[in-house]
C-alpha positions in Angstrom: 11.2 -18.0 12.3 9.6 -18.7 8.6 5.8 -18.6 8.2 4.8 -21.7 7.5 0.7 -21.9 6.0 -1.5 -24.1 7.8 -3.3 -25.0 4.2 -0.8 -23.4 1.8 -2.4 -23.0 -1.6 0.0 -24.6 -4.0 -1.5 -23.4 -7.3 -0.4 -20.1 -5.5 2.9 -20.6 -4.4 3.8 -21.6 -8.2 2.3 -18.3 -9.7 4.5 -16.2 -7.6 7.2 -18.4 -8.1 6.8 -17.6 -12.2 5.8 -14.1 -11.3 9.7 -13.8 -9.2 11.0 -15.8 -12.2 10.0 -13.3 -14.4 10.8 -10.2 -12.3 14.6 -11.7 -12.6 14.8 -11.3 -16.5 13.7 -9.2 -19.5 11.8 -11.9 -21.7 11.6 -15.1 -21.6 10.0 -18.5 -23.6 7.8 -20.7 -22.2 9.7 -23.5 -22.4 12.9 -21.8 -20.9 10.3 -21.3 -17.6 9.6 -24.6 -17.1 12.7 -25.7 -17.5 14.6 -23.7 -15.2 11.4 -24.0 -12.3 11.3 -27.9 -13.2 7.3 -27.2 -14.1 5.5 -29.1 -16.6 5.2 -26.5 -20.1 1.6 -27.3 -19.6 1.2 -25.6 -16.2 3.4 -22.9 -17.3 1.4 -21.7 -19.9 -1.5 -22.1 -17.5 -0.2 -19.7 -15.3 1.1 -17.1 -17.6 -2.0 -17.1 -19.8 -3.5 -16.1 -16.3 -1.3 -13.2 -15.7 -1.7 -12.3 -19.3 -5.5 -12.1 -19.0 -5.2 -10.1 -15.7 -2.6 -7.7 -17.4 0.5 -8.5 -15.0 2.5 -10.3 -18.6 2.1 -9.5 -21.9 3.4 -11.4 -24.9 6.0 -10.0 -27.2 7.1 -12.5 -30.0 7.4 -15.6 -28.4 8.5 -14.2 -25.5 7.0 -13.2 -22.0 7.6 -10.5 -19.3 5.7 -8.2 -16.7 4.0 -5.7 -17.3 4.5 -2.1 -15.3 0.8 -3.1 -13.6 3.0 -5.1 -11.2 5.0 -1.7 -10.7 1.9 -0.1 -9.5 1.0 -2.7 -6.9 4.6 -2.1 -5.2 4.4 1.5 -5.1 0.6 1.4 -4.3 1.9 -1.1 -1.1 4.2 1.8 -0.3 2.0 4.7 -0.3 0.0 2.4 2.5 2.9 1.5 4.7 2.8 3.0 7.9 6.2 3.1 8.0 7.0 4.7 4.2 4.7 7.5 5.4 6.3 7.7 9.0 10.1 7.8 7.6 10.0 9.7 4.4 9.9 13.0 4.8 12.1 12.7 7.7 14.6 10.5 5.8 14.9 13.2 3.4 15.6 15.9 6.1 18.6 13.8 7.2 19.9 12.9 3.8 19.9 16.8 3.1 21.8 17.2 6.5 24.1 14.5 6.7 24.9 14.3 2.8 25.5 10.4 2.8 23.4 7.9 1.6 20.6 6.7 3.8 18.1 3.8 3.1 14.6 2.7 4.7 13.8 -1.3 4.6 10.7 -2.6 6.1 10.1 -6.2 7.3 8.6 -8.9 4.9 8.3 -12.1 6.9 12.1 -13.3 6.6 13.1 -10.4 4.7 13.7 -7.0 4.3 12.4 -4.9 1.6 14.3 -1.7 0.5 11.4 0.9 0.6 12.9 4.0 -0.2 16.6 5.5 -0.5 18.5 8.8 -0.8 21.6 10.2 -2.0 23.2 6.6 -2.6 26.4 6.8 -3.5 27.8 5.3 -7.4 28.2 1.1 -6.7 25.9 0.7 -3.8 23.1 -1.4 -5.4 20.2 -0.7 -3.1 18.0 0.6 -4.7 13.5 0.3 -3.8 12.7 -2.9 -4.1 15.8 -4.4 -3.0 15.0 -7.8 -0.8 17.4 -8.2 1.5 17.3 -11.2 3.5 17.3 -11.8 7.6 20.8 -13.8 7.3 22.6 -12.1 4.6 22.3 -8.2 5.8 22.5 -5.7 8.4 19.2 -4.9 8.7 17.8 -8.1 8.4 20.0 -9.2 11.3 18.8 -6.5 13.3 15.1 -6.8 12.6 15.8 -10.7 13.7 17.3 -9.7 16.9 14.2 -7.1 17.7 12.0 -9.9 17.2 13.8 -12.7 18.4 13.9 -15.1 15.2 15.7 -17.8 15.2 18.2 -17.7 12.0 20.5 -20.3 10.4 24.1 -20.9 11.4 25.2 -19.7 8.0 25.3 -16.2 8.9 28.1 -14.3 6.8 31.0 -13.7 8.4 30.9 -10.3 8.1 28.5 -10.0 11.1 28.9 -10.9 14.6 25.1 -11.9 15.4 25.9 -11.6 19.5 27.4 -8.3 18.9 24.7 -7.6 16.9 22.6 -8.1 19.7 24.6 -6.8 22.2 24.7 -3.3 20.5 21.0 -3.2 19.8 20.2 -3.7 23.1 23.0 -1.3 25.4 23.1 1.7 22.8 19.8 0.9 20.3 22.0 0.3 17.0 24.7 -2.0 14.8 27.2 -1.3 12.6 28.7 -3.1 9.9 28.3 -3.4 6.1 24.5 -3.0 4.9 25.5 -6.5 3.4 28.9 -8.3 2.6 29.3 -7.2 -1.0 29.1 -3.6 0.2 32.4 -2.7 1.8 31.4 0.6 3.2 30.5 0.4 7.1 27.3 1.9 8.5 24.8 2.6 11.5 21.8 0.3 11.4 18.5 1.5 13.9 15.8 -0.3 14.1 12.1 0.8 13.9 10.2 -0.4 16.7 6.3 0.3 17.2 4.5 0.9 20.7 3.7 -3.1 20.6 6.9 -3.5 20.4 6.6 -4.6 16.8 9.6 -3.9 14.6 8.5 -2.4 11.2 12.0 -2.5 9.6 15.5 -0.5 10.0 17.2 2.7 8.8 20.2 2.1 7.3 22.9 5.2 7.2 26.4 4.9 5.3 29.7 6.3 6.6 31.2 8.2 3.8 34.7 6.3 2.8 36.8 8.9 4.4 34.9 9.7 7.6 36.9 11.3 10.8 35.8 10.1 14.5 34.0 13.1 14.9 31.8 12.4 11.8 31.4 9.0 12.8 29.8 10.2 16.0 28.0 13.1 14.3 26.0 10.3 12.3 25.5 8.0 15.1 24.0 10.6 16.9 22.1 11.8 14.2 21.0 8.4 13.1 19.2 7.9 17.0 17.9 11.4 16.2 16.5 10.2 13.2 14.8 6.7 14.8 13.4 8.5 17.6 11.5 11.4 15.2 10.2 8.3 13.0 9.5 6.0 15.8 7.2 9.4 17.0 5.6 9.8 14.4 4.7 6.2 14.9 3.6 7.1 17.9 6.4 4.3 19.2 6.9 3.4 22.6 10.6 2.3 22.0 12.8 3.3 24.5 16.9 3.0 23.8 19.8 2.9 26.2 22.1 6.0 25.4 25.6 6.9 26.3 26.3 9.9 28.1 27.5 11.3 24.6 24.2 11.1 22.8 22.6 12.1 26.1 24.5 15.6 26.4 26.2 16.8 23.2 24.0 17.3 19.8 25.9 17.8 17.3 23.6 17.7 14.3 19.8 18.7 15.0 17.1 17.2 12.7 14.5 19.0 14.3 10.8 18.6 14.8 8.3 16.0 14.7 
């Protein structure tokens, strides 16, 4: 379900709805602004000359755009998630041992925010800062099921929102396509918290040409992977195996 603000600020919400507009192109005029966010030029140039004061915009011509200081608040926000610092180094680990591309998305209201990413292959677009949202992804659709939101009914056809639900809770993961531009399949787990709180989802990717014994191998090392995170969380998430990741290992990732 969307936050909704008891007393939402609307001098606020139209800052950050320039500050998204500008993230989304190089430069761009005043006038072109308020035209395409249907905003007087007035309050435009209000808002800008704000973020220009502040440093997040500088002026180049007639033009605007933002500055790197905006860069430094996202990886600043990183450095302080629990779950960046949780997942990272073990992330790595697996990306070194599984050689296929692996990505780590944390929750953002309705949301999920690519937070870091490994060995991605050439044309998968998912790179930090991606924002992937609940109803049009993978891992937003898992996050959703963890914590029991309530989505639209125009879920993509790509995904199967009871089966996504039915996976997560008998074996503790989904597959499908990360999101339905991205053809390649993959194991989705999510991060759950000893509240119970789910902080976001790893993604893994099948390579193209992956065998039924490699498929397994990365499902099993994909719960591996959760459960070493999810301890270093100190989680108290507890998944429903199969007797197949209970008794064969075919791919250690080792330690805590």
């Amino acid at each position: 379900m969307k936050f909704e603000a008891n007393r939402p600020v609307k001098t606020s919400q139209k800052t950050f709805e320039i500050i998204e507009h500008l993230s989304r192109l190089d430069r761009v005029r005043i006038s072109e602004i308020a035209e395409q966010l249907d905003i007087s030029k007035g309050i435009v140039h209000n808002h800008v000359s704000t973020l220009r004061e502040l440093g997040y915009v500088r002026k180049i011509g007639e033009e605007y755009q933002l500055t790197p200081k905006m860069v430094n608040i996202g990886f600043q926000s990183r450095s302080n998630s629990r779950l960046f610092n949780a997942a990272h180094v073990p992330l790595t680990d697996a990306a070194d041992s599984l050689d296929t591309g692996l990505i780590l998305s944390e929750q953002a209201v309705t949301d999920s925010i690519v937070i870091d990413a490994q060995q991605l292959p050439d044309g998968i677009d998912l790179t930090i800062g991606t924002t992937l949202p609940f109803e049009n992804s993978l891992t937003g659709l898992v996050i959703a099921s963890i914590e029991s939101q309530k989505l639209p009914d125009n879920t993509p056809p790509a995904y199967d929102l009871a089966e996504i639900k039915k996976t997560i809770s008998e074996q503790g993961y989904a597959l499908g396509p990360i999101m339905p531009s991205i053809s390649t399949r993959s194991i989705v787990v999510p991060i759950v918290d000893d509240e119970d709180f789910c902080h976001g989802c790893v993604g893994v990717l099948f390579p193209i040409d992956v065998s039924d014994q490699q498929r397994e191998q990365i499902i099993e090392a994909t719960v591996q992977l959760r459960t070493r995170i999810e301890n270093r969380l100190d989680s108290g998430w507890r998944s429903t195996r199969s007797f197949a990741t209970e008794k064969h290992s075919w791919i250690s990732l080792g330690g805590k």
